[in-house]
Backbone atoms as SQL, in Angstrom:
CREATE TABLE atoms (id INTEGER PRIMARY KEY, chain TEXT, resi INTEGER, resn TEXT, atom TEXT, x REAL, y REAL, z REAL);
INSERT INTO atoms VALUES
  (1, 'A', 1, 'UNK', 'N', -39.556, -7.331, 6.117),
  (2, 'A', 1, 'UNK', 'CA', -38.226, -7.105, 6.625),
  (3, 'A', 1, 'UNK', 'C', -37.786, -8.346, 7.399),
  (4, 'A', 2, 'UNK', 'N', -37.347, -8.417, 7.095),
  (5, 'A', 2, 'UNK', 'CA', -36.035, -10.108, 7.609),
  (6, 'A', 2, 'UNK', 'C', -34.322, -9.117, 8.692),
  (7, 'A', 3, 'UNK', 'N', -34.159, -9.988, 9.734),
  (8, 'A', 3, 'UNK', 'CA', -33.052, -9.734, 10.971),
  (9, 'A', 3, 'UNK', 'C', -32.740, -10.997, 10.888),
  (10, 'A', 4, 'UNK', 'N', -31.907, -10.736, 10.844),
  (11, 'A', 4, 'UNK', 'CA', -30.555, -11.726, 11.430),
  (12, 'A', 4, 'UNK', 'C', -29.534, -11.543, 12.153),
  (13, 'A', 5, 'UNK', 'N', -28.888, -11.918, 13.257),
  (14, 'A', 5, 'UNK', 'CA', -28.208, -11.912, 14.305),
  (15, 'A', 5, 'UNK', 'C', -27.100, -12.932, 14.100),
  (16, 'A', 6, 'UNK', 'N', -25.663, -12.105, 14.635),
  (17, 'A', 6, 'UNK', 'CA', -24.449, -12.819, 14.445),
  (18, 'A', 6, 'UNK', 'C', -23.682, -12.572, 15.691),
  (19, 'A', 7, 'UNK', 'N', -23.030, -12.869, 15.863),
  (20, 'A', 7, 'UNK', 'CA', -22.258, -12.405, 17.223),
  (21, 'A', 7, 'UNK', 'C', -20.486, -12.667, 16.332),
  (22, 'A', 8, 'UNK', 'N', -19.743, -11.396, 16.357),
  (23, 'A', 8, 'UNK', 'CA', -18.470, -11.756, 15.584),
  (24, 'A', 8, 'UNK', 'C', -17.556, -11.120, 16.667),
  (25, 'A', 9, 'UNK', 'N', -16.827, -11.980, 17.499),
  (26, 'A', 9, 'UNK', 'CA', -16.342, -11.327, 18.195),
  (27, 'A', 9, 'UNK', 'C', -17.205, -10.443, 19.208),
  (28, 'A', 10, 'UNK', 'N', -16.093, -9.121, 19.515),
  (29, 'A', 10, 'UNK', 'CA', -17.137, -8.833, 21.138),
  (30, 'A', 10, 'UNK', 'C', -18.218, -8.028, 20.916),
  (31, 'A', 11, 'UNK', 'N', -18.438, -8.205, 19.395),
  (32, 'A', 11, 'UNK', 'CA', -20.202, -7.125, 18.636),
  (33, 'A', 11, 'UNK', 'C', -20.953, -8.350, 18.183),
  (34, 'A', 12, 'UNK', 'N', -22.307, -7.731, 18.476),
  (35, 'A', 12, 'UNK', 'CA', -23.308, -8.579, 18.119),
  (36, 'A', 12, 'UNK', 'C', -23.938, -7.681, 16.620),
  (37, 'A', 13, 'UNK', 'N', -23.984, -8.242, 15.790),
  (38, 'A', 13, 'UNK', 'CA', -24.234, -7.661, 14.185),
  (39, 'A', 13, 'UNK', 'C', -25.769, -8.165, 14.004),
  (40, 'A', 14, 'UNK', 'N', -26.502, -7.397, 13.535),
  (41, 'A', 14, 'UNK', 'CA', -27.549, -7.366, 13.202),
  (42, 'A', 14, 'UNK', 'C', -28.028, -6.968, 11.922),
  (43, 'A', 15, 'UNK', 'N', -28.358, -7.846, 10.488),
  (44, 'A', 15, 'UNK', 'CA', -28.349, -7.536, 9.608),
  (45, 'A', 15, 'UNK', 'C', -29.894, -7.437, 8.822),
  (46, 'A', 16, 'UNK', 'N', -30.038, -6.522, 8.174),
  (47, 'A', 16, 'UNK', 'CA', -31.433, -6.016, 8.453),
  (48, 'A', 16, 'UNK', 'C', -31.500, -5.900, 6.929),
  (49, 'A', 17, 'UNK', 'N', -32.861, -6.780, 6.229),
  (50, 'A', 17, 'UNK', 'CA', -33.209, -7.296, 4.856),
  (51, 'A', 17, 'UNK', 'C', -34.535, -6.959, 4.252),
  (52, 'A', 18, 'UNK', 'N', -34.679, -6.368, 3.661),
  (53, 'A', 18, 'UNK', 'CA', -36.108, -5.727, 2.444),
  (54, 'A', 18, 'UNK', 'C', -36.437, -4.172, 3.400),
  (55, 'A', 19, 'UNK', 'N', -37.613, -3.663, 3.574),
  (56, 'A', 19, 'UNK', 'CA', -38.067, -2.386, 3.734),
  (57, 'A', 19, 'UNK', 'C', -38.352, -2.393, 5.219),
  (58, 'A', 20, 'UNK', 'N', -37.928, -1.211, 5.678),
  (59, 'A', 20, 'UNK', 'CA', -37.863, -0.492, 7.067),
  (60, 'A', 20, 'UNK', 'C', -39.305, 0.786, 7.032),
  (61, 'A', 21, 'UNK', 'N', -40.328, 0.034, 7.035),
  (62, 'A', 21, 'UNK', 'CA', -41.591, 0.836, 6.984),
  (63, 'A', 21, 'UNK', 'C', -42.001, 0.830, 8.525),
  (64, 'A', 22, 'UNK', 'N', -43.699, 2.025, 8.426),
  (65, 'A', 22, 'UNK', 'CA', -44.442, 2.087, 9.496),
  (66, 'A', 22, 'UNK', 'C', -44.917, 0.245, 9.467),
  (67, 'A', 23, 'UNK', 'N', -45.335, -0.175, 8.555),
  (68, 'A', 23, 'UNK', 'CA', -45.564, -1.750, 8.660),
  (69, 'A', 23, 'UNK', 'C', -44.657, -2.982, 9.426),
  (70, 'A', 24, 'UNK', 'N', -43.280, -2.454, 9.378),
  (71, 'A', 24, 'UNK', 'CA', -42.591, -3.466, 9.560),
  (72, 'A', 24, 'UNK', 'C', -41.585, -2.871, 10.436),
  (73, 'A', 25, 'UNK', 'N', -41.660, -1.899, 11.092),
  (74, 'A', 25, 'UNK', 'CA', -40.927, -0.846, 12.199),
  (75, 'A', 25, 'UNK', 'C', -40.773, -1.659, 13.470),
  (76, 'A', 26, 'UNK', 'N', -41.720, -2.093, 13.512),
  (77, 'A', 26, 'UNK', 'CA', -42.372, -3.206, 15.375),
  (78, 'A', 26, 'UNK', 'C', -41.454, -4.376, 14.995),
  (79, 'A', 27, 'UNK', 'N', -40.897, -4.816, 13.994),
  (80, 'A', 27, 'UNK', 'CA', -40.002, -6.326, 13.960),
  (81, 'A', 27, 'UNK', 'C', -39.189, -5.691, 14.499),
  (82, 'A', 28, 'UNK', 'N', -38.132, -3.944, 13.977),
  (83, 'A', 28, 'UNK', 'CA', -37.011, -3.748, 14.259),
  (84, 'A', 28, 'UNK', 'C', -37.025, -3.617, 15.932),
  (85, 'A', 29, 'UNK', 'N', -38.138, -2.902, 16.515),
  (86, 'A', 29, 'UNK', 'CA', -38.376, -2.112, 17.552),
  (87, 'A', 29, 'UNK', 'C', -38.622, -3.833, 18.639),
  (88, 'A', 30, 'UNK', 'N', -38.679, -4.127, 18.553),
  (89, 'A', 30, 'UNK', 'CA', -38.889, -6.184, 18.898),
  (90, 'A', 30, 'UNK', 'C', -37.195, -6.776, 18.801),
  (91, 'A', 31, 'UNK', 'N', -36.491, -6.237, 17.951),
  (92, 'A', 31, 'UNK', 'CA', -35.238, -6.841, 17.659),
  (93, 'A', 31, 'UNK', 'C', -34.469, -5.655, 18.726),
  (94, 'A', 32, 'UNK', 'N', -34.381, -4.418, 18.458),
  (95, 'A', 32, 'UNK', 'CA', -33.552, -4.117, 19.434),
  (96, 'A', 32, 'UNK', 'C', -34.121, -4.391, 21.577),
  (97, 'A', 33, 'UNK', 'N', -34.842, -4.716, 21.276),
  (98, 'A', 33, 'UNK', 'CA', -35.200, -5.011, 22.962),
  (99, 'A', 33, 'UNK', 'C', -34.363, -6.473, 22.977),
  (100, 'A', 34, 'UNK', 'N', -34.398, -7.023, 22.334),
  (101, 'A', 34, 'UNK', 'CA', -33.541, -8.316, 21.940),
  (102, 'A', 34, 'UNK', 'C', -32.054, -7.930, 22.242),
  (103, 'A', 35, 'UNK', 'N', -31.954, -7.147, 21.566),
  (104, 'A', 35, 'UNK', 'CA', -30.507, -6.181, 21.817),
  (105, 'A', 35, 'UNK', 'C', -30.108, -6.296, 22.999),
  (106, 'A', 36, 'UNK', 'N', -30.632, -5.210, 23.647),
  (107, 'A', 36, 'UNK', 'CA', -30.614, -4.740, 24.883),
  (108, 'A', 36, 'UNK', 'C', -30.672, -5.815, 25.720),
  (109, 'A', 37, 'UNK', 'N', -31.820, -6.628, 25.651),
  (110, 'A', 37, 'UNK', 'CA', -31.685, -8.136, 26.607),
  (111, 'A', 37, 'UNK', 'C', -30.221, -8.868, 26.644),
  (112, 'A', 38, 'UNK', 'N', -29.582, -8.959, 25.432),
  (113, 'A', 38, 'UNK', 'CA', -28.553, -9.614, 25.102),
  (114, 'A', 38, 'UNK', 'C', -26.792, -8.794, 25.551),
  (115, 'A', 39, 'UNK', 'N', -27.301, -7.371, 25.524),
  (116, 'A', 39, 'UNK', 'CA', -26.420, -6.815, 26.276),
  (117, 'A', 39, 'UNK', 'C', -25.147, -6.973, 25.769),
  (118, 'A', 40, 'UNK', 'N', -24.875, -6.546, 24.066),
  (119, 'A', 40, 'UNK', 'CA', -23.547, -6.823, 23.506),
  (120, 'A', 40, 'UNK', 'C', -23.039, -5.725, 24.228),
  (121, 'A', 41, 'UNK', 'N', -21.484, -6.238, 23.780),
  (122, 'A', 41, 'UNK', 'CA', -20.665, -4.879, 24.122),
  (123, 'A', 41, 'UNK', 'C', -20.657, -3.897, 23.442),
  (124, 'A', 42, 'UNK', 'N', -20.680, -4.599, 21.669),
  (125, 'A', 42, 'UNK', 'CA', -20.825, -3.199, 20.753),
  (126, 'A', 42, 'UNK', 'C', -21.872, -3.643, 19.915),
  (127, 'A', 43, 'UNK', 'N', -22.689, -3.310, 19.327),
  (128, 'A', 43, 'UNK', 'CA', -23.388, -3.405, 18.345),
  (129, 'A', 43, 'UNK', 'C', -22.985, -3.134, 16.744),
  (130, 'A', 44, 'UNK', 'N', -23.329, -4.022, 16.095),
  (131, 'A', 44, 'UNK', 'CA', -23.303, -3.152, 14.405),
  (132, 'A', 44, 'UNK', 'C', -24.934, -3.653, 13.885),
  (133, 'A', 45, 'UNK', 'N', -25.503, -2.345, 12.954),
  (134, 'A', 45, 'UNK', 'CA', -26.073, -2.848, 12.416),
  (135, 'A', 45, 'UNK', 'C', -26.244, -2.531, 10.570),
  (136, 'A', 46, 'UNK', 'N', -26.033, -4.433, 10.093),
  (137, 'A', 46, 'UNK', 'CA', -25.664, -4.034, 8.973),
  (138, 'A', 46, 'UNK', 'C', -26.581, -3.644, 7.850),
  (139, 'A', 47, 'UNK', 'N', -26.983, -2.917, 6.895),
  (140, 'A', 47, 'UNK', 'CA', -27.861, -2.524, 6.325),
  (141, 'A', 47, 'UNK', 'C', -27.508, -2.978, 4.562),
  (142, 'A', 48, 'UNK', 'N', -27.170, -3.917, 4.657),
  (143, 'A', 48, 'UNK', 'CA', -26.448, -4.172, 3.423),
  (144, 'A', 48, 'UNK', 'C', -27.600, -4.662, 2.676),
  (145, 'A', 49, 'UNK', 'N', -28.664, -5.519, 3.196),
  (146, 'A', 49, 'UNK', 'CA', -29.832, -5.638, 2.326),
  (147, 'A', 49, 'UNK', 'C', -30.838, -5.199, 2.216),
  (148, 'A', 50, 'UNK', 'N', -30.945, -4.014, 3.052),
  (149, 'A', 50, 'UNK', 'CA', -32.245, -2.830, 3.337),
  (150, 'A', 50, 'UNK', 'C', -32.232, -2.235, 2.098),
  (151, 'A', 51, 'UNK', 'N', -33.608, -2.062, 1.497),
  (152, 'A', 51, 'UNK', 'CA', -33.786, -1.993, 0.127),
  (153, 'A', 51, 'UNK', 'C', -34.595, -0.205, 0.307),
  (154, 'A', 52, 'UNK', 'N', -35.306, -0.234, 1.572),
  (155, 'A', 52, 'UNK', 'CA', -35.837, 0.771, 1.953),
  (156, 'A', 52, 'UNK', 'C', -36.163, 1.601, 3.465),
  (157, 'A', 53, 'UNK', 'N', -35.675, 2.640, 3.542),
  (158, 'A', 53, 'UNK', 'CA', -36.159, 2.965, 4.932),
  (159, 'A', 53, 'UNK', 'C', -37.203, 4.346, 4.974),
  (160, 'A', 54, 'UNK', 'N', -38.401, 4.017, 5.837),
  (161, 'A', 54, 'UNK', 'CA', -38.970, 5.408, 5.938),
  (162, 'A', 54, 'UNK', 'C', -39.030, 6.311, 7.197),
  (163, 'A', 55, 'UNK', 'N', -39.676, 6.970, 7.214),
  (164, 'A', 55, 'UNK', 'CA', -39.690, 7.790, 8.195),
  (165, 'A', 55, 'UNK', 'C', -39.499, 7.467, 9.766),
  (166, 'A', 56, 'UNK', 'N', -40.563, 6.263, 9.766),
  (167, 'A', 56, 'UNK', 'CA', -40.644, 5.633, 11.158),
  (168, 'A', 56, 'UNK', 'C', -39.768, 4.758, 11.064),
  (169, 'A', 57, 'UNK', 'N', -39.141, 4.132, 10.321),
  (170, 'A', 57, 'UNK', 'CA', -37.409, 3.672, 10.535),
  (171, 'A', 57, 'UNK', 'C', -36.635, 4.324, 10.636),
  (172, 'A', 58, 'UNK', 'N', -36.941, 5.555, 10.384),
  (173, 'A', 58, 'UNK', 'CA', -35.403, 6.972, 10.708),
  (174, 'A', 58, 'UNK', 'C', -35.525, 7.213, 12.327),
  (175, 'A', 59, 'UNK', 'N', -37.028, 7.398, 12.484),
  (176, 'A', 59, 'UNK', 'CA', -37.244, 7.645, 13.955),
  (177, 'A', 59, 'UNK', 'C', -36.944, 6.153, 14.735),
  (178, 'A', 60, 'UNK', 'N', -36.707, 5.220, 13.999),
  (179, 'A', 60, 'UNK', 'CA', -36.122, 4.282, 15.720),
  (180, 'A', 60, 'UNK', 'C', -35.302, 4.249, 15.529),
  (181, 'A', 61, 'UNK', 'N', -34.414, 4.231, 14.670),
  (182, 'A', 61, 'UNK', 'CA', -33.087, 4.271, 14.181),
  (183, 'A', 61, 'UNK', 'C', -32.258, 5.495, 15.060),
  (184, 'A', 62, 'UNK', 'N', -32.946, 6.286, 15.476),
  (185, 'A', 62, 'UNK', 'CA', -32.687, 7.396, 16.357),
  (186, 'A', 62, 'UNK', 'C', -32.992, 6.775, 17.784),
  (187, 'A', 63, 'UNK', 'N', -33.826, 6.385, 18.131),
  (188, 'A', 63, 'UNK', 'CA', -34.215, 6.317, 19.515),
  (189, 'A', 63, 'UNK', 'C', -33.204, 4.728, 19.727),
  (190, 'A', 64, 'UNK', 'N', -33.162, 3.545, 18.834),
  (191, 'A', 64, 'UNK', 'CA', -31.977, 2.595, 18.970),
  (192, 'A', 64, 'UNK', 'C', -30.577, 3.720, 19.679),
  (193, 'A', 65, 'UNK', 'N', -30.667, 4.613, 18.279),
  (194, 'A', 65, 'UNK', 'CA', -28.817, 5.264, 19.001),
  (195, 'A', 65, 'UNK', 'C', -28.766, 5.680, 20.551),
  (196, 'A', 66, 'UNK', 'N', -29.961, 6.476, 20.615),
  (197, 'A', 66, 'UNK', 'CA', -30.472, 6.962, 22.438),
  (198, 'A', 66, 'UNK', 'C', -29.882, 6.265, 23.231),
  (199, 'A', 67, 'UNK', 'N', -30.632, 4.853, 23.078),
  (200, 'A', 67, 'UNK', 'CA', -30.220, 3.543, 24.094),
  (201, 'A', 67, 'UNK', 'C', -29.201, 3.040, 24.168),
  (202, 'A', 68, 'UNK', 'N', -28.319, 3.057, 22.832),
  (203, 'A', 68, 'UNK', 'CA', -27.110, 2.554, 23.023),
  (204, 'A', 68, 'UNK', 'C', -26.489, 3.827, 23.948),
  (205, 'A', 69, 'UNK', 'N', -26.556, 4.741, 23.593),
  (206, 'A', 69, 'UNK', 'CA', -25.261, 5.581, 24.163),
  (207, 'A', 69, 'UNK', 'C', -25.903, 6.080, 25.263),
  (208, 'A', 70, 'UNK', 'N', -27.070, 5.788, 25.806),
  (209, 'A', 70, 'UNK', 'CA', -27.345, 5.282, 27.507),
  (210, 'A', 70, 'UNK', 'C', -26.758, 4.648, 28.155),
  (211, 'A', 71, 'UNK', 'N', -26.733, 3.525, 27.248),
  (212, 'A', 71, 'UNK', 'CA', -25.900, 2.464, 28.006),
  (213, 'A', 71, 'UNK', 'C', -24.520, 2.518, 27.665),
  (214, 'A', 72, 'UNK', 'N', -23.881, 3.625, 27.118),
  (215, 'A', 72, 'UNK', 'CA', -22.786, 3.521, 26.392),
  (216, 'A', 72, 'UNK', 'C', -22.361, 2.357, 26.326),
  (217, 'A', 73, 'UNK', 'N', -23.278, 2.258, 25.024),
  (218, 'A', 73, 'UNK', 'CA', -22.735, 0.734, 24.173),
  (219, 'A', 73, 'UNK', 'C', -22.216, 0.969, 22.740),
  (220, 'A', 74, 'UNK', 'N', -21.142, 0.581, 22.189),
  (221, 'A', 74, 'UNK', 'CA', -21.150, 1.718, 20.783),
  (222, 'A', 74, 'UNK', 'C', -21.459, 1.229, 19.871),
  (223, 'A', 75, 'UNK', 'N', -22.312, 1.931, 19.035),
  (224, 'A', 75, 'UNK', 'CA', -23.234, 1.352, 17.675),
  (225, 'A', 75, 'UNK', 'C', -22.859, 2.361, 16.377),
  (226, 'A', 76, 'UNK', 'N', -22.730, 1.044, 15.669),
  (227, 'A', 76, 'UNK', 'CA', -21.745, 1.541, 14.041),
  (228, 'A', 76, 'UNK', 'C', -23.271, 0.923, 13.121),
  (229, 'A', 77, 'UNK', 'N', -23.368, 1.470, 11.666),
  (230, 'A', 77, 'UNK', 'CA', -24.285, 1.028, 10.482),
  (231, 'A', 77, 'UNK', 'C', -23.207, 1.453, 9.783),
  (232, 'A', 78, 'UNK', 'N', -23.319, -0.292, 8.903),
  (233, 'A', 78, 'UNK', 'CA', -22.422, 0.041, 7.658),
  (234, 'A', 78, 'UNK', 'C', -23.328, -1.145, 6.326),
  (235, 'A', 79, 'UNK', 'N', -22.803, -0.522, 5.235),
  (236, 'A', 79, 'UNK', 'CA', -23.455, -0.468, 4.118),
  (237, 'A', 79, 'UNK', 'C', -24.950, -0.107, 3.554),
  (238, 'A', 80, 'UNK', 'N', -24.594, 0.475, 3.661),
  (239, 'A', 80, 'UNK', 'CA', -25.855, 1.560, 3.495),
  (240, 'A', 80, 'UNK', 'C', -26.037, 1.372, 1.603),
  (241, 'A', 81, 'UNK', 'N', -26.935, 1.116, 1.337),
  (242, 'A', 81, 'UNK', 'CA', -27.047, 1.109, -0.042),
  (243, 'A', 81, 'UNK', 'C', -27.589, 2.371, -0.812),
  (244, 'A', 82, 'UNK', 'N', -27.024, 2.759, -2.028),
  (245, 'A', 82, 'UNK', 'CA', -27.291, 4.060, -2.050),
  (246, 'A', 82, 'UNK', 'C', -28.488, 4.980, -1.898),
  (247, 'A', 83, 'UNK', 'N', -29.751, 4.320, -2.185),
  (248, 'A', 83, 'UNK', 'CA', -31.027, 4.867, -1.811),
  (249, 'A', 83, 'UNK', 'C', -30.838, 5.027, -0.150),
  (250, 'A', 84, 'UNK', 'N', -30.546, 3.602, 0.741),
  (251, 'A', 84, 'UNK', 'CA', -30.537, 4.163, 1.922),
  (252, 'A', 84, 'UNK', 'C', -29.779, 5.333, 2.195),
  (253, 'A', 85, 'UNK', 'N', -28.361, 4.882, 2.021),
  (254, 'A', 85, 'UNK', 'CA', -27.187, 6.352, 2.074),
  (255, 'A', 85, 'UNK', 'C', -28.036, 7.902, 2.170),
  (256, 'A', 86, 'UNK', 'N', -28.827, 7.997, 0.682),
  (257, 'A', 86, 'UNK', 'CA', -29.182, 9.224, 0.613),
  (258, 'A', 86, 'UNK', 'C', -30.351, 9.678, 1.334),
  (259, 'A', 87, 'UNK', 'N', -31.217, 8.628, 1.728),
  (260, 'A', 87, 'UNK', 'CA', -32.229, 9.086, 2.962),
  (261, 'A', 87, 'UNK', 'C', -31.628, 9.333, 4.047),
  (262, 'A', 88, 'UNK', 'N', -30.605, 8.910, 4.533),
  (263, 'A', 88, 'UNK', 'CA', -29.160, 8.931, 5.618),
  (264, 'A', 88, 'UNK', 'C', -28.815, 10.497, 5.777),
  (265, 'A', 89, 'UNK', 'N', -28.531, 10.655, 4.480),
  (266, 'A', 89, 'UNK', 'CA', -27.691, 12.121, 4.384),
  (267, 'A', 89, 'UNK', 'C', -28.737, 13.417, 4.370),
  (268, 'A', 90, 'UNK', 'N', -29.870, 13.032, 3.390),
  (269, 'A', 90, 'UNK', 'CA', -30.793, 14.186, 3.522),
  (270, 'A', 90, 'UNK', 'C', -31.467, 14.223, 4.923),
  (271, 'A', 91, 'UNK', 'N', -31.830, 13.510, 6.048),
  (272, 'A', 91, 'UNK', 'CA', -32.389, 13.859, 7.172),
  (273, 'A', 91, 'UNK', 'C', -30.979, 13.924, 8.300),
  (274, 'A', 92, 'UNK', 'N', -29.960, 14.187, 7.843),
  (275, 'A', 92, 'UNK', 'CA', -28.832, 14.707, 8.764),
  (276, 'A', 92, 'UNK', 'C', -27.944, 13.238, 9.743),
  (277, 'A', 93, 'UNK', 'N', -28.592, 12.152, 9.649),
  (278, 'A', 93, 'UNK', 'CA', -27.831, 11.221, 10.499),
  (279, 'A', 93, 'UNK', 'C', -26.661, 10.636, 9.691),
  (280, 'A', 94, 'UNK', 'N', -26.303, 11.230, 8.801),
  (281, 'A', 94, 'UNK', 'CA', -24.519, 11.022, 8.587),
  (282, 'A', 94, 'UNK', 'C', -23.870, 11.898, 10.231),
  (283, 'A', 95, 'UNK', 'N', -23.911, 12.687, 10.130),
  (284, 'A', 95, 'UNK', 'CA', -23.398, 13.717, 11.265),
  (285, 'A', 95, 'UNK', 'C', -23.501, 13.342, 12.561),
  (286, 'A', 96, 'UNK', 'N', -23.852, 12.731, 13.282),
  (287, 'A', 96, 'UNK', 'CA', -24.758, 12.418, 14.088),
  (288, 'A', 96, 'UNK', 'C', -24.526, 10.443, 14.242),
  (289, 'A', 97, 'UNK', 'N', -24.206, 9.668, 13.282),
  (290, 'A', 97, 'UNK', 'CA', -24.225, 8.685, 13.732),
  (291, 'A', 97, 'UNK', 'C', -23.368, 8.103, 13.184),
  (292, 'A', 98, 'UNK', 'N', -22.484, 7.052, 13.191),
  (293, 'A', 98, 'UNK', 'CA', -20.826, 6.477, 13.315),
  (294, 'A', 98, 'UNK', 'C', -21.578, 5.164, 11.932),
  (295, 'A', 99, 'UNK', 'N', -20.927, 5.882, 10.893),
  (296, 'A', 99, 'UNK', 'CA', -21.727, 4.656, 9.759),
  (297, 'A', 99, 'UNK', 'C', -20.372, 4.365, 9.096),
  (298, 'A', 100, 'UNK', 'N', -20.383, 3.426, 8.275),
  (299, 'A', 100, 'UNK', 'CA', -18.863, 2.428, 7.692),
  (300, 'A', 100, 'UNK', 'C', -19.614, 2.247, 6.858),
  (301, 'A', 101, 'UNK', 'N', -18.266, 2.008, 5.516),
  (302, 'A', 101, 'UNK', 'CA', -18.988, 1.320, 4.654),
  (303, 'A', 101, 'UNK', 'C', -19.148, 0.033, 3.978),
  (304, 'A', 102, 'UNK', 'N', -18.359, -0.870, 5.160),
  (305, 'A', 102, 'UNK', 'CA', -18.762, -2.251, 5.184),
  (306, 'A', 102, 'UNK', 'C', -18.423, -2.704, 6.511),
  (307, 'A', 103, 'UNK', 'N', -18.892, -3.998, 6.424),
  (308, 'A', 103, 'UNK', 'CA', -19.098, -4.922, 7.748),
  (309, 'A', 103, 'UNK', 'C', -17.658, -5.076, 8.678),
  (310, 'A', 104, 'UNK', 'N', -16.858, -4.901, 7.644),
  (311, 'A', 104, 'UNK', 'CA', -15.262, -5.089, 8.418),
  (312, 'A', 104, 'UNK', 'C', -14.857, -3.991, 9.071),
  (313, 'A', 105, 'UNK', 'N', -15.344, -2.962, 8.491),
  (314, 'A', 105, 'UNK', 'CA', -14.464, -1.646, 8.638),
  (315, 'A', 105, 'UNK', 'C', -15.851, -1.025, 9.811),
  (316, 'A', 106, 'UNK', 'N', -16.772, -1.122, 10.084),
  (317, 'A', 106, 'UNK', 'CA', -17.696, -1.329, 11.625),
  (318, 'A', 106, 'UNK', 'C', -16.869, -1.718, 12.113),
  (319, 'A', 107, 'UNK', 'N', -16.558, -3.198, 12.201),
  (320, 'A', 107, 'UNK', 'CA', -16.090, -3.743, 13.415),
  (321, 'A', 107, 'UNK', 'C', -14.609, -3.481, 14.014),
  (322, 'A', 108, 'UNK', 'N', -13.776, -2.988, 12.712),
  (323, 'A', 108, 'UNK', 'CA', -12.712, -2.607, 13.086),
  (324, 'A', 108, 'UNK', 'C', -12.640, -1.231, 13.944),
  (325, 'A', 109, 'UNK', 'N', -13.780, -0.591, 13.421),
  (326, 'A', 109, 'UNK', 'CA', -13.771, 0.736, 13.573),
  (327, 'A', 109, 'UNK', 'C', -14.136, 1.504, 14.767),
  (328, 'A', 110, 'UNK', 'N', -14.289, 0.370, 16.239),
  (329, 'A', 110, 'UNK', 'CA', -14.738, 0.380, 17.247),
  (330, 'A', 110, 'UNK', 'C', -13.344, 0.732, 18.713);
């Protein structure tokens, strides 16, 4: 899994590349403390090249949202590719978490 960091305006975008496993969970869980250090105003994170997410990427992906809206900071995911989408929808975080379906329409969407 490959991160990359953008700052576009007053969100800091975080774009997140190959598989979201128990293996590779600690890069994301390493990147959002990065986050948090950096203290955007809004967050996006884009999922446009996430090829895969599992379980223990659903679970930080949850505990990320926690922190933001601790700190009420507001956090958007957009492009979700359709395998992701549907791991999205079958464990309920469509409902539950503010997703777009591209990078523009996040940031507008704040």
């Amino acid at each position: 899994m490959q991160l990359h960091f953008s700052n576009e305006g007053p969100a800091l975008v975080v774009a997140v590349t190959g598989r979201m496993d128990a293996l590779t969970v600690k890069d994301f869980e390493t990147a959002a403390a990065e986050v948090a250090a950096r203290a955007p105003e809004r967050l996006v994170v884009d999922f446009s090249g996430l090829e895969y997410i599992s379980s223990a990427g659903l679970r930080r992906i949850l505990t990320l949202a926690k922190e933001c809206q601790a700190a009420r900071r507001p956090l958007g995911f957009c492009a979700l590719s359709p395998a992701v989408g549907e791991v999205f929808r079958i464990s309920g975080l469509t409902s539950v978490l503010r997703i777009f379906p591209d990078r523009a329409s996040a940031l507008a969407g704040f």
